[in-house]
C-alpha positions in Angstrom: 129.9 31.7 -82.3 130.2 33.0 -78.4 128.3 30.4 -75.9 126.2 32.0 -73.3 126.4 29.1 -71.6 127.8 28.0 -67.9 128.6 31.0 -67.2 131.0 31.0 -64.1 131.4 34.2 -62.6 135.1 34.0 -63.9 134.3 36.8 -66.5 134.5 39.6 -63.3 137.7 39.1 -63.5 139.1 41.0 -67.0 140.0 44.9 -66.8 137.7 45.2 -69.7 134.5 43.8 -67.6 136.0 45.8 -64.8 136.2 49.3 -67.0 133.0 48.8 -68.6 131.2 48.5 -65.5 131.7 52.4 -65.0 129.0 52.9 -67.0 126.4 50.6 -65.6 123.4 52.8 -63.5 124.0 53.6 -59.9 120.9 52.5 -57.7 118.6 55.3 -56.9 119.5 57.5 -53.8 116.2 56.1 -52.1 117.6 53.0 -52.1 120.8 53.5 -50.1 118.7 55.7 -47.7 116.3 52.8 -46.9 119.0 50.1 -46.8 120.3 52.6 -44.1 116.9 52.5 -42.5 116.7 48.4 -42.1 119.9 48.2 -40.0 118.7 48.9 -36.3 122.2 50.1 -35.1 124.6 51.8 -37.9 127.4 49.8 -36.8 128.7 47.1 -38.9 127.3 46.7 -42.4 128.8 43.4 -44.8 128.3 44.0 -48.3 128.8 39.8 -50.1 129.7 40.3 -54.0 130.9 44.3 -53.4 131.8 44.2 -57.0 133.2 47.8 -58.1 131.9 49.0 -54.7 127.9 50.6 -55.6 126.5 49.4 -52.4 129.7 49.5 -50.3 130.9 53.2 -50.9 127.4 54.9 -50.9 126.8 53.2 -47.5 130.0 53.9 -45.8 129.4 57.8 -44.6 126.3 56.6 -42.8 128.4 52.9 -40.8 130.9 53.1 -38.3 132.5 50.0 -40.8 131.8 48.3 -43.9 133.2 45.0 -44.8 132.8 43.9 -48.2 133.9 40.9 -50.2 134.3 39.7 -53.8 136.0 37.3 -56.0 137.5 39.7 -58.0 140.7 41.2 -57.5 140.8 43.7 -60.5 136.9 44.4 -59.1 138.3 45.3 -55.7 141.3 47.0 -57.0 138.2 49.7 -59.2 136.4 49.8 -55.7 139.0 51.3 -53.8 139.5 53.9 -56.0 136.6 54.8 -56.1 136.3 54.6 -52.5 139.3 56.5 -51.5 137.8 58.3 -49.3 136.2 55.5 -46.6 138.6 54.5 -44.4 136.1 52.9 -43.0 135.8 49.7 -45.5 137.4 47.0 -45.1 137.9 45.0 -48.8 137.9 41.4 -48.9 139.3 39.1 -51.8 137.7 35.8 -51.5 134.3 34.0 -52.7 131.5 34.6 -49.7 131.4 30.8 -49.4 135.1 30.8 -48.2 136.0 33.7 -46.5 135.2 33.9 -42.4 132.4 36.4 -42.0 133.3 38.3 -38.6 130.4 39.9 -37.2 128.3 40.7 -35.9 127.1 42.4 -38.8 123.9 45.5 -38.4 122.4 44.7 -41.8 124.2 42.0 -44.8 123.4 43.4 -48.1 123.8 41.5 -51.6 123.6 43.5 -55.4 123.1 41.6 -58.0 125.5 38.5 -57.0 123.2 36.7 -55.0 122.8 33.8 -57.8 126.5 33.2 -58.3 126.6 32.2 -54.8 125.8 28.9 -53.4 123.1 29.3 -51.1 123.3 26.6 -49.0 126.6 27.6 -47.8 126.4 31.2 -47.5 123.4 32.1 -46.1 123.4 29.7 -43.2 126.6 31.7 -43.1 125.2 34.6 -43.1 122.5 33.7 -40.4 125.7 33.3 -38.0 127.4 36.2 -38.7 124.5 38.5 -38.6 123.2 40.2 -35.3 119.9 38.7 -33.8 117.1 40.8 -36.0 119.5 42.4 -38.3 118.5 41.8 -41.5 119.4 40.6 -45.4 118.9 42.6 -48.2 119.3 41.4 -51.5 119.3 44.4 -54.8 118.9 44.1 -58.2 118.1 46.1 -61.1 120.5 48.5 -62.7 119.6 47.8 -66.6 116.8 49.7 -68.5 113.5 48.7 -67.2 111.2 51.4 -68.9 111.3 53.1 -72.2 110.0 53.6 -75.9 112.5 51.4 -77.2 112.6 48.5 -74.2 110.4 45.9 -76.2 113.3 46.2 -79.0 116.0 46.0 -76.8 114.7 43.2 -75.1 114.5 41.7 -78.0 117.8 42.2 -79.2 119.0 40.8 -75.8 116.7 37.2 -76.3 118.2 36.8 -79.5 121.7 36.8 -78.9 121.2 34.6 -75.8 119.6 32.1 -78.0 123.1 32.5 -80.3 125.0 31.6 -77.5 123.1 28.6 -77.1 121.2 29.3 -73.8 117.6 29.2 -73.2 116.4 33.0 -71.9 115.2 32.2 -68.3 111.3 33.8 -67.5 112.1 34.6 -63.6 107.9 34.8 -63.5 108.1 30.8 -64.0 110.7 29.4 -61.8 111.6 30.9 -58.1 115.0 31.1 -57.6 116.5 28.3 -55.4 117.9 30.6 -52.7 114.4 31.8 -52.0 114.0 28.8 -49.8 116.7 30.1 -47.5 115.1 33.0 -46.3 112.3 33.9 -44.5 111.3 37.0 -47.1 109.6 40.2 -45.0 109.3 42.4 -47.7 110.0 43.5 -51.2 109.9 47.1 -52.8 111.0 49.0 -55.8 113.0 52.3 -56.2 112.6 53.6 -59.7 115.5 56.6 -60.9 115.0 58.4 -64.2 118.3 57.8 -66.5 119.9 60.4 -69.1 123.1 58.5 -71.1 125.0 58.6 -74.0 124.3 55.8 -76.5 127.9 54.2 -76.4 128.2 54.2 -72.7 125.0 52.2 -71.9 126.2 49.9 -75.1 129.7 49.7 -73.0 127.9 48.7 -69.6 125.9 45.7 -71.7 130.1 44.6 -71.9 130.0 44.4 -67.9 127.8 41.4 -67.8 129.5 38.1 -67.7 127.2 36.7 -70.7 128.0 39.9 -72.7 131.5 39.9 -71.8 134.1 40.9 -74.8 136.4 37.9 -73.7 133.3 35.9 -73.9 131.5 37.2 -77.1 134.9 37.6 -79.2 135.8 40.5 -81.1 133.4 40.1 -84.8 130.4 39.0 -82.0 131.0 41.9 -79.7 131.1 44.4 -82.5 128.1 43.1 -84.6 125.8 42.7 -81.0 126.6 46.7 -80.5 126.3 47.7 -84.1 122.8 46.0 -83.6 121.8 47.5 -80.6 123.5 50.9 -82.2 120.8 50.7 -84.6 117.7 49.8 -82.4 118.6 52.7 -79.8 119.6 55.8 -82.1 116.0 56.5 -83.2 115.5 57.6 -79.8 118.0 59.4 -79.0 118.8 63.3 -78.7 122.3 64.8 -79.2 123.6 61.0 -78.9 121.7 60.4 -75.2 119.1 58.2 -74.8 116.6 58.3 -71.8 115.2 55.4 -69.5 113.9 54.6 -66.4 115.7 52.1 -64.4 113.6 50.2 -61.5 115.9 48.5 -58.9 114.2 46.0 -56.7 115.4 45.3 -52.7 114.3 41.7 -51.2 114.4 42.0 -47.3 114.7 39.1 -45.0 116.6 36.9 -42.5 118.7 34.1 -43.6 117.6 30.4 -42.8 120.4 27.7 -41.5 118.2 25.3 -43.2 116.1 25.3 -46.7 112.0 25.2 -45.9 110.2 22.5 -46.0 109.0 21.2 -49.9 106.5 18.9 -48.1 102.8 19.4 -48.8 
């Protein structure tokens, strides 16, 4: 059986994790528009774990440049094609914790990649390299969040993270550990509707480093979306099944130094 694990942020770099993050949700439209908003001057915008590019290419017609950085080289290779067009982004091989941030930057903006970073390093980093007032903003959210079937699913998720070994984490019961690096301002939610076909959300599940093919192995890959097969195709019409997705933005400035755990 797969193990679920240590994962280690490794897994971002396989063609197949690479090809089946095609098919994971973009953020909602809203989102981009108010991540344009929070930069005070549309100058220089640093996108830290770019991944295939989500954040990077739908920000790049409204910034003079975009620098953006990830691990991944076969992540960066699917982000400039798709962002053929933007001469204006610079791409970055390199983990955020090593490569020299070269600012000043009009807004820093994270998706999703935020906790396989170490925090202590990059966000006093990031407080550096960032113009006075310009601020973080940290994304998540592009998996179903709202639907008929999302108890099932669920479900289906918890138990295969419990074959792997690994304990599902409740983020209601322990903050994340980079939340004491930033003074938070403000968090909202952007909520799109969702239309896809059965096998393509079942291929973007493949994108995540726990649910990686290379991870899972062949007989566990094929059984987990035989499962989920089964769970989703009640719902569906014509071979689509419809969701909401909710995608949350975290806005704040990074700290040089953790705060204070002292009563």
């Amino acid at each position: 059986m797969f193990s679920a694990v240590h994962r280690t942020g490794e897994e971002f770099d396989d063609s197949d994790v690479v090809e089946c993050y095609a098919h994971r949700t973009p953020y909602p439209p809203e989102l981009h528009h108010r991540l344009v908003e929070l930069a005070r001057e549309p100058g220089h915008a640093l996108d830290l774990g770019c991944g295939p590019g989500k954040l990077a290419n739908a920000l790049a017609p409204h910034f003079g440049r975009i620098t953006a950085v990830d691990p991944s080289i076969l992540m960066l290779g699917a982000a400039r094609s798709l962002g053929a067009d933007h001469a204006n982004i610079t791409w970055v091989q390199g983990r955020s914790e090593h490569v020299p941030l070269l600012g000043p930057f009009d807004i820093a903006v994270i998706g999703a990649a935020i906790h396989w970073m170490r925090p202590e390093v990059v966000l006093p980093k990031l407080k550096t390299a960032l113009r006075a007032g310009a601020p973080l903003a940290l994304v998540n959210g592009d998996e179903p969040s709202e639907a008929e079937w999302i108890e099932a699913y669920r479900a289906h998720v918890v138990r295969w993270i419990k074959l792997g070994g690994a304990i599902p984490r409740d983020p209601t019961k322990t903050a994340p550990t980079y939340l004491n690096w930033i003074n938070i301002l403000g968090q909202e939610s952007f909520v799109s509707e969702v239309s896809q076909d059965i096998d393509e959300l079942i291929e973007a599940e493949h994108s995540r480093a726990t649910w990686s093919r290379a991870t899972m192995g062949v007989n566990a890959a094929i059984q987990f979306d035989n499962e989920l097969r089964l769970i989703l195709r009640p719902y569906a019409e014509e071979g689509r099944i419809s969701y909401r997705v909710r995608s949350n933005l975290l806005v704040g400035f990074p700290r040089s130094e953790p705060k204070s755990t002292s009563a």
